[in-house]
C-alpha positions in Angstrom: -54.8 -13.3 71.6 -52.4 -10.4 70.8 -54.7 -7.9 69.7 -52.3 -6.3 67.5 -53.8 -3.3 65.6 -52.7 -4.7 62.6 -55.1 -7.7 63.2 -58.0 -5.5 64.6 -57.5 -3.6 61.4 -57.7 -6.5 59.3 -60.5 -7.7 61.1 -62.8 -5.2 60.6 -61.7 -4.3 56.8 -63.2 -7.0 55.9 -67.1 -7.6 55.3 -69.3 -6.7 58.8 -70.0 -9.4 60.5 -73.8 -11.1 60.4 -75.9 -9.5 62.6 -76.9 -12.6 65.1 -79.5 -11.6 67.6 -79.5 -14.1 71.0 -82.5 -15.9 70.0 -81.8 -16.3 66.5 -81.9 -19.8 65.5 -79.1 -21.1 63.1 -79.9 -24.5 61.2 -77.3 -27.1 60.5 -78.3 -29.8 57.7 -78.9 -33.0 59.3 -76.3 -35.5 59.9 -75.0 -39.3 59.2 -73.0 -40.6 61.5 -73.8 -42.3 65.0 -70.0 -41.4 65.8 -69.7 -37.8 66.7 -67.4 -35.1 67.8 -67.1 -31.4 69.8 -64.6 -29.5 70.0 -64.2 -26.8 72.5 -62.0 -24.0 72.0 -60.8 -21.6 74.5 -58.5 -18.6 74.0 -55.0 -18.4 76.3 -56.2 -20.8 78.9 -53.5 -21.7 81.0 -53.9 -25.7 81.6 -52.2 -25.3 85.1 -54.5 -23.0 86.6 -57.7 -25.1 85.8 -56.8 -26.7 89.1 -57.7 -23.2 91.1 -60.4 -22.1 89.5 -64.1 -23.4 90.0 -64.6 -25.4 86.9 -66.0 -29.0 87.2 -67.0 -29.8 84.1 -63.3 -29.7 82.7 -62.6 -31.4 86.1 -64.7 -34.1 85.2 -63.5 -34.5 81.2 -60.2 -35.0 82.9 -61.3 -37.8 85.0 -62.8 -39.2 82.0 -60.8 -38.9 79.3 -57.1 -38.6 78.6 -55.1 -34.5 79.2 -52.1 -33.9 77.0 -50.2 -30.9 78.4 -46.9 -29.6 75.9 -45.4 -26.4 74.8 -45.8 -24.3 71.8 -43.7 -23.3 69.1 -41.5 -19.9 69.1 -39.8 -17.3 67.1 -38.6 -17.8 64.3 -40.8 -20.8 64.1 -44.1 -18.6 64.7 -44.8 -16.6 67.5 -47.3 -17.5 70.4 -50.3 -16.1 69.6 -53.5 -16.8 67.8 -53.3 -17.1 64.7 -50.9 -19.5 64.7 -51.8 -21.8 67.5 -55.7 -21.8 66.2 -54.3 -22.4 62.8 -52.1 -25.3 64.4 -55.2 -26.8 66.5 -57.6 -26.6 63.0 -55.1 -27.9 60.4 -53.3 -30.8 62.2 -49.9 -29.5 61.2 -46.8 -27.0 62.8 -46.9 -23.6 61.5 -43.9 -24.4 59.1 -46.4 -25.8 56.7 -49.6 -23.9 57.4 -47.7 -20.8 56.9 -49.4 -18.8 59.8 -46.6 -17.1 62.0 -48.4 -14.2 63.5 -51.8 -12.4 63.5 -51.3 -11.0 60.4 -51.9 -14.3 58.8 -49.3 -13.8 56.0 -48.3 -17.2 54.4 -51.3 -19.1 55.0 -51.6 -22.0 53.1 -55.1 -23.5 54.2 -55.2 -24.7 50.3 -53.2 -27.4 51.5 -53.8 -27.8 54.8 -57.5 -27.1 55.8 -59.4 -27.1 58.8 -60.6 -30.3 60.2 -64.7 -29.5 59.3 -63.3 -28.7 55.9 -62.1 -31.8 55.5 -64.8 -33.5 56.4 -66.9 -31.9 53.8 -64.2 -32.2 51.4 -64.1 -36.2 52.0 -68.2 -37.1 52.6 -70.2 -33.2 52.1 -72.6 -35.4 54.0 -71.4 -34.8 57.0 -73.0 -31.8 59.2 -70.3 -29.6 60.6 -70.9 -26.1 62.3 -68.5 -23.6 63.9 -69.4 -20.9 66.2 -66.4 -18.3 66.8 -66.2 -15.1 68.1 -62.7 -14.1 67.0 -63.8 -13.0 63.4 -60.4 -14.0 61.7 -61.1 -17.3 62.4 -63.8 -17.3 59.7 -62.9 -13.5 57.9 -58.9 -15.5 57.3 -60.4 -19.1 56.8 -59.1 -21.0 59.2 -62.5 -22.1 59.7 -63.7 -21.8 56.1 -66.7 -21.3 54.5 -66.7 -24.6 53.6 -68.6 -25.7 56.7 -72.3 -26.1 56.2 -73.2 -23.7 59.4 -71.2 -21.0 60.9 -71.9 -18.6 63.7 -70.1 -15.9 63.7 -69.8 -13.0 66.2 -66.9 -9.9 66.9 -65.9 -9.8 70.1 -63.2 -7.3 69.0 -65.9 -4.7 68.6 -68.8 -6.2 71.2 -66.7 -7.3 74.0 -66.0 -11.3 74.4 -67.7 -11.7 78.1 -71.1 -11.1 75.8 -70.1 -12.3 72.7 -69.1 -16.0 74.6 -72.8 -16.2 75.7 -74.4 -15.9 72.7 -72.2 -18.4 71.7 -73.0 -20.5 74.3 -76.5 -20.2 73.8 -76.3 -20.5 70.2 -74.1 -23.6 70.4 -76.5 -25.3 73.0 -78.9 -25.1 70.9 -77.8 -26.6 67.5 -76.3 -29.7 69.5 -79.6 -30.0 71.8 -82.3 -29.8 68.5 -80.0 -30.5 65.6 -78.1 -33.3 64.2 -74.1 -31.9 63.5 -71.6 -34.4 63.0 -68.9 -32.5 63.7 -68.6 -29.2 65.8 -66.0 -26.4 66.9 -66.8 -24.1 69.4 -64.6 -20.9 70.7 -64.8 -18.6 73.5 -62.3 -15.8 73.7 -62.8 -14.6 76.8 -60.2 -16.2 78.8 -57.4 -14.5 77.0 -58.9 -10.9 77.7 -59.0 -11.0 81.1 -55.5 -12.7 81.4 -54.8 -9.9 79.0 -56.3 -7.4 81.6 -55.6 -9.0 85.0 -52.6 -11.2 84.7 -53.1 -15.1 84.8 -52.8 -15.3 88.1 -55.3 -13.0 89.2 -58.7 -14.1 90.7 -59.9 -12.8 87.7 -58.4 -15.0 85.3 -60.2 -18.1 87.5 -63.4 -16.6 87.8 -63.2 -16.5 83.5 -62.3 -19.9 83.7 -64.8 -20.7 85.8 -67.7 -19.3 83.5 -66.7 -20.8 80.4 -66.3 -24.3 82.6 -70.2 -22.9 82.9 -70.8 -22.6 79.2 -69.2 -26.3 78.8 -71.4 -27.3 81.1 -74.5 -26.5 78.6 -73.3 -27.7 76.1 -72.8 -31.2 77.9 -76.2 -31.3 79.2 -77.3 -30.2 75.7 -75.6 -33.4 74.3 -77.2 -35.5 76.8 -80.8 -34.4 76.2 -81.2 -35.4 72.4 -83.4 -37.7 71.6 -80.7 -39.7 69.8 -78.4 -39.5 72.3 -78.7 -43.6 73.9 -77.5 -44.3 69.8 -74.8 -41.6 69.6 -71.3 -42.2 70.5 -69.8 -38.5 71.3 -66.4 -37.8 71.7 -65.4 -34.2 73.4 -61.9 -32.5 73.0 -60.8 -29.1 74.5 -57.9 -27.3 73.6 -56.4 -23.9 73.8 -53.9 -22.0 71.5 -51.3 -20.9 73.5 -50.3 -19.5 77.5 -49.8 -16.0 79.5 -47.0 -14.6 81.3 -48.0 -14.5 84.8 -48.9 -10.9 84.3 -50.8 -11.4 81.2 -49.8 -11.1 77.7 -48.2 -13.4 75.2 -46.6 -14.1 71.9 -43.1 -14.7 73.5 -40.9 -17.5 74.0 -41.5 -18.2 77.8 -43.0 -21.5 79.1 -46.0 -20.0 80.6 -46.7 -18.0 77.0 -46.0 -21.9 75.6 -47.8 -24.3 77.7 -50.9 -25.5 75.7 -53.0 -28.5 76.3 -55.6 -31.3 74.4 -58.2 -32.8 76.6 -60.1 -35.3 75.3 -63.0 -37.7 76.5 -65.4 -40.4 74.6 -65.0 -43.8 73.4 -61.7 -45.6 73.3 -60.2 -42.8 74.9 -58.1 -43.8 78.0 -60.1 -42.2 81.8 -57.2 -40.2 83.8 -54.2 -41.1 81.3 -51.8 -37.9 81.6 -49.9 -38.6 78.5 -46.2 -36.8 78.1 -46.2 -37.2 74.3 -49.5 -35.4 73.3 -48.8 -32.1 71.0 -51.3 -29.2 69.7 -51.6 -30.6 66.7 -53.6 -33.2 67.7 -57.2 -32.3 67.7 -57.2 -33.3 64.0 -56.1 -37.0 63.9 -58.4 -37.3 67.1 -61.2 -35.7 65.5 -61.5 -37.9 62.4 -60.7 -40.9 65.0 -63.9 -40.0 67.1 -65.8 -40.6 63.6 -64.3 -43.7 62.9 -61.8 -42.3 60.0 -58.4 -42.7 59.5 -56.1 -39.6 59.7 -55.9 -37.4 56.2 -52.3 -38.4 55.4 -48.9 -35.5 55.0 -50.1 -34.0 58.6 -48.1 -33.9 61.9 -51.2 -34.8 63.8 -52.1 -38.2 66.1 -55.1 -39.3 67.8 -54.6 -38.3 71.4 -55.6 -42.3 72.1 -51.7 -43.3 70.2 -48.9 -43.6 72.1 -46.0 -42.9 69.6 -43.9 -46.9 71.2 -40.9 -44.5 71.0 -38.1 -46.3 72.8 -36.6 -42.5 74.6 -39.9 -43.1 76.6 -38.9 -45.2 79.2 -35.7 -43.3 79.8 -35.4 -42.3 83.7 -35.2 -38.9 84.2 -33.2 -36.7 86.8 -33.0 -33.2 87.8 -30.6 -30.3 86.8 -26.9 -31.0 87.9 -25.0 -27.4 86.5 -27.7 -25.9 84.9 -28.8 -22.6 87.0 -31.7 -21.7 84.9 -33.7 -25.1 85.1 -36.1 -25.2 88.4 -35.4 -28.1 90.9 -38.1 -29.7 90.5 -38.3 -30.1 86.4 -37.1 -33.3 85.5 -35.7 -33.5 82.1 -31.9 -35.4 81.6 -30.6 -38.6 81.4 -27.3 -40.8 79.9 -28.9 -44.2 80.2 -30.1 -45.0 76.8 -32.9 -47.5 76.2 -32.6 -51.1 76.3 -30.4 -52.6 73.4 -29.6 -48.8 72.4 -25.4 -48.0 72.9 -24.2 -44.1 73.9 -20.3 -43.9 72.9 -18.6 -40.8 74.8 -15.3 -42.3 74.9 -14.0 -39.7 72.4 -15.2 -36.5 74.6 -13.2 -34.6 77.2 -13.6 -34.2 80.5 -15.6 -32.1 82.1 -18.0 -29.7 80.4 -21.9 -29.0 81.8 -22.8 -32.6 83.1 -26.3 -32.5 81.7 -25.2 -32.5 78.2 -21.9 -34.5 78.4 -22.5 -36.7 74.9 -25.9 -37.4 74.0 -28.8 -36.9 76.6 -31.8 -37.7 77.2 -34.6 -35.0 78.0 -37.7 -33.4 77.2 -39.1 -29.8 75.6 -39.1 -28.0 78.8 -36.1 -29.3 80.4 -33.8 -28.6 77.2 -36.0 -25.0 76.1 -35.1 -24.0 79.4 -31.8 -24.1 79.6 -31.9 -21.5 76.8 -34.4 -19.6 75.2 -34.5 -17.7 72.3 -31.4 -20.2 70.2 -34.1 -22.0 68.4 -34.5 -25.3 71.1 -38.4 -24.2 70.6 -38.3 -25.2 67.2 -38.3 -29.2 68.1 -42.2 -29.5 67.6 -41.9 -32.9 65.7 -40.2 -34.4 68.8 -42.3 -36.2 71.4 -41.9 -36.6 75.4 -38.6 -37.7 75.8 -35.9 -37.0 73.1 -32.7 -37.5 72.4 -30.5 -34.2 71.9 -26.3 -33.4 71.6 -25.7 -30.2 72.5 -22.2 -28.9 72.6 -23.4 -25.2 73.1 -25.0 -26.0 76.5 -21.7 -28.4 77.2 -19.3 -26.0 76.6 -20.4 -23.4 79.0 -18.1 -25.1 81.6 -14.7 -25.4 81.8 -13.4 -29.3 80.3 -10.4 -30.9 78.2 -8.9 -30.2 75.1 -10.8 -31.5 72.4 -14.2 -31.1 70.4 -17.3 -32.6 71.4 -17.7 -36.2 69.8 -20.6 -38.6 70.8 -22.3 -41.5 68.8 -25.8 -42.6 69.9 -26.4 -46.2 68.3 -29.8 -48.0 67.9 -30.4 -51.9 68.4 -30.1 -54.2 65.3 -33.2 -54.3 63.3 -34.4 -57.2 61.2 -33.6 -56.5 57.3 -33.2 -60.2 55.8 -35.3 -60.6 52.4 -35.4 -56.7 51.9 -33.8 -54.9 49.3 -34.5 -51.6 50.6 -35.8 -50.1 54.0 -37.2 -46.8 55.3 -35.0 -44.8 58.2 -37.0 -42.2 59.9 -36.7 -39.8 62.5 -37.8 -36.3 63.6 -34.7 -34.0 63.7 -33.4 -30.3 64.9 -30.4 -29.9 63.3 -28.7 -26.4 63.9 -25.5 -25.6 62.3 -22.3 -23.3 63.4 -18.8 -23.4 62.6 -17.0 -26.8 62.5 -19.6 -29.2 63.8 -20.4 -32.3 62.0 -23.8 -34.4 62.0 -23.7 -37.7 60.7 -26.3 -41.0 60.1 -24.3 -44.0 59.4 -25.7 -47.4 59.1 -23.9 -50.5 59.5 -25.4 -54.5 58.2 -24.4 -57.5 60.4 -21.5 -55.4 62.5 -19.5 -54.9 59.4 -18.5 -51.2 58.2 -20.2 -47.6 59.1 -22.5 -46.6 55.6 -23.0 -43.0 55.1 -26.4 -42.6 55.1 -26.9 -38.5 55.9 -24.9 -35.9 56.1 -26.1 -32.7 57.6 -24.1 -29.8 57.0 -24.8 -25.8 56.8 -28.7 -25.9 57.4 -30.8 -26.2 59.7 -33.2 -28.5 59.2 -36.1 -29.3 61.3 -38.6 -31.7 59.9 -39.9 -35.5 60.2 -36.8 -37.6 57.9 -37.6 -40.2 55.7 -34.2 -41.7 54.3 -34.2 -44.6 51.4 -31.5 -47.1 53.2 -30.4 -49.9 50.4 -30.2 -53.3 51.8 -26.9 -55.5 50.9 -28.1 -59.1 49.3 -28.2 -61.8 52.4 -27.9 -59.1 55.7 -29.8 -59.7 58.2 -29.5 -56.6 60.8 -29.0 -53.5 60.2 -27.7 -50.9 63.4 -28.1 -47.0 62.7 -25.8 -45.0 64.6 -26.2 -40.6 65.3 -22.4 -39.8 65.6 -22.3 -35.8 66.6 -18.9 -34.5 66.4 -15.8 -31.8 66.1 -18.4 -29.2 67.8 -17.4 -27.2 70.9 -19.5 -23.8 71.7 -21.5 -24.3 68.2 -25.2 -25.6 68.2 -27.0 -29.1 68.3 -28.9 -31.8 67.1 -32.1 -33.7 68.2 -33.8 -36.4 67.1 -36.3 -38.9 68.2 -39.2 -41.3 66.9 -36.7 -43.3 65.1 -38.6 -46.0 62.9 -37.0 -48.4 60.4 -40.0 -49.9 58.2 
């Protein structure tokens, strides 16, 4: 976390925290469901040092369950800190609609868009859910609210998070040994101080890893010694809210400061699977999964066990060409679209940056890298592999007279008996100068329909476009036409659905 001193003040404005000694027992209602759920929460833990550091036990859910790495969010979006990414991780939707942008916590909207244990108290109050946090805005801002039957609350702000994080171990291993919760969320802080401190890098840092790996550990075996255990069906997810630089420190737009991760392991949950289009937003969808529930609908989030069947998935990937700033070895571009899927670029000029010559295929890191700080972070609501146009990146080398002008066209889908149908897509749009953005649909190869016309905005959201249906088509073909753009901005979209 950024301890900004606008956050510490806020933190301890508000009411003192309880006074928790270690042996102080906390008692969670009893339960109702044979299905339940942990999550694990640990502060600015970098998902690609795991490997270095002595810690088994996430080792092991790895091997068991199914590790979704991705990237955060940036400015203007939100930045990559705590608030945000812990109010991402708890709501189940980007920062754009819970409102939380920095540590400040200005905006928040958890009246729409609770925490996951919220929810489940606000559809069954049946259930048991508990919360043990020693970041105090967690609870003191309500992204943990006091909705939930039990929390545990500590500051490690004022008491240090080494100590803190083992009284919440201890406290933690005991409500799921003894008790009967539901539902659980459990966060240790400590990571992000000494990456803070020491740098991520640092021996440090892996030693901190390695002693919240020990705290897991507990509360694994704790799990395993109920006396209800041989009925239970428990699900464990992991997660973290956002990276470090190398040398510590984040809230920036770098992919270290980005790279966040949700681990997950329990029934139904694929052993090993290193899925590319996981996202933060997860935990939610995967939480109410573990209990057997569907999703809460208007959220962003998926079980981590769905595979989104997008089509860009499959699309072969190579390494940079003309880009200097991508490393070697990042994979991230492609021009072969998808089976039955057409790419047009017989309008462009030659020449230009190869990578981006028409519409490409290409993921998060490959594109954000290319350039930071223009907004590419913003694409949250794409997945894996992507389709983007970029005639900003293009047009930093030399090529022909004329503007950018490419049109990426989907397969024909089935429309017979329908009077209506339901286009959607996630989409970056951003706007400059001359460039036009248009979805066109055509019925049976006849004549391009104006379906969307994106203009001055930028607009970055999951679409859902009405499309009438002529009496007696069959097919209907959408096509993405990008054009009279030269060193203006881009578009992105993927997931494209028509239902």
């Amino acid at each position: 976390m950024i301890r900004w001193i606008a956050a510490l003040l806020l933190a301890m404005s508000v009411m003192a925290p309880a006074a928790h000694a270690d042996d102080e027992p906390v008692s969670a209602p009893a339960g109702i469901s044979s299905d339940k759920v942990l999550v694990i929460g640990m502060d600015g833990l970098r998902h690609d040092r795991i490997a270095a550091a002595d810690a088994p036990n996430l080792d092991s859910l790895m091997a068991t369950g199914t590790f979704g790495t991705s990237l955060l969010y940036a400015n203007p979006m939100a930045a990559t800190s705590s608030g945000p990414g812990w109010s991402t991780i708890a709501t189940g939707v980007w920062p754009d609609l819970h409102g939380v942008k920095d540590n400040s916590f200005t905006g928040k909207r958890y009246d729409l868009y609770p925490d996951f244990l919220t929810r489940l108290e606000n559809l069954n109050g049946a259930y048991s859910t508990y919360a043990a946090l020693d970041w105090k805005p967690l609870a003191d801002q309500g992204t943990f609210s006091s909705r939930i039957d039990t929390r545990y609350i500590l500051d490690g702000d004022a008491n240090g998070y080494s100590g803190q994080d083992a009284l919440i171990a201890a406290n933690a291993e005991t409500v799921l040994r003894d008790q009967n919760p539901d539902a659980a969320f459990v966060y240790f802080g400590n990571t992000d101080i000494v990456a803070h401190n020491s740098g991520a890098t640092s021996n440090a840092y892996l030693q901190a890893i390695a002693t919240i790996d020990g705290y897991i550990g507990r509360l694994l075996s704790a799990i395993r010694a109920r006396p209800t255990y041989g009925s239970e069906r428990w699900t464990i997810v992991a997660a973290t809210d956002h990276g470090h630089a190398d040398a510590g420190g984040h809230g920036g737009s770098s992919i270290e400061e980005r790279r966040t991760f949700v681990l997950a392991s329990g029934p139904g949950i694929a052993a090993g699977a290193r899925p590319a289009d996981t996202r933060l937003v997860d935990v939610t969808a995967t939480v109410f999964g573990a209990l057997g529930l569907a999703a809460p609908g208007g959220i962003d989030s998926r079980k981590i066990s769905s595979r989104t069947g997008d089509p860009f998935e499959p699309v072969a990937l190579s390494g940079r060409l003309d880009e200097t700033g991508i490393p070697n070895g990042v994979l991230g571009y492609g021009h072969t679209p998808p089976a039955g899927w057409a790419l047009n670029t017989s309008a462009m000029p030659t020449g230009g940056v190869r990578e981006w010559r028409g519409w490409a295929f290409t993921t998060d890191e490959f594109w954000s890298r290319a350039q930071r700080d223009q907004w590419r972070e913003l694409n949250v609501r794409a997945r894996g592999t992507f389709a983007v146009a970029d005639s900003d990146e293009w047009d930093d080398k030399s090529h022909g007279t004329g503007p950018y002008d490419s049109t990426l066209t989907t397969p024909g889908y089935a429309v017979g008996g329908r009077s209506s149908v339901t286009l959607g897509y996630s989409t970056l749009y951003r706007p400059d100068g001359a460039q036009k953005a248009q979805v066109l649909v055509s019925f049976d190869g006849g004549a391009d329909v104006l379906v969307k016309n994106y203009t001055a905005e930028t607009v970055a959201k999951q679409e859902s476009l009405a499309v009438a249906v002529p009496a007696g088509a069959s097919s209907m073909k959408v096509k993405f036409r990008y054009f009279d753009a030269t060193n203006n901005w881009y578009w992105a979209i993927d997931n494209v659905t028509v239902s």
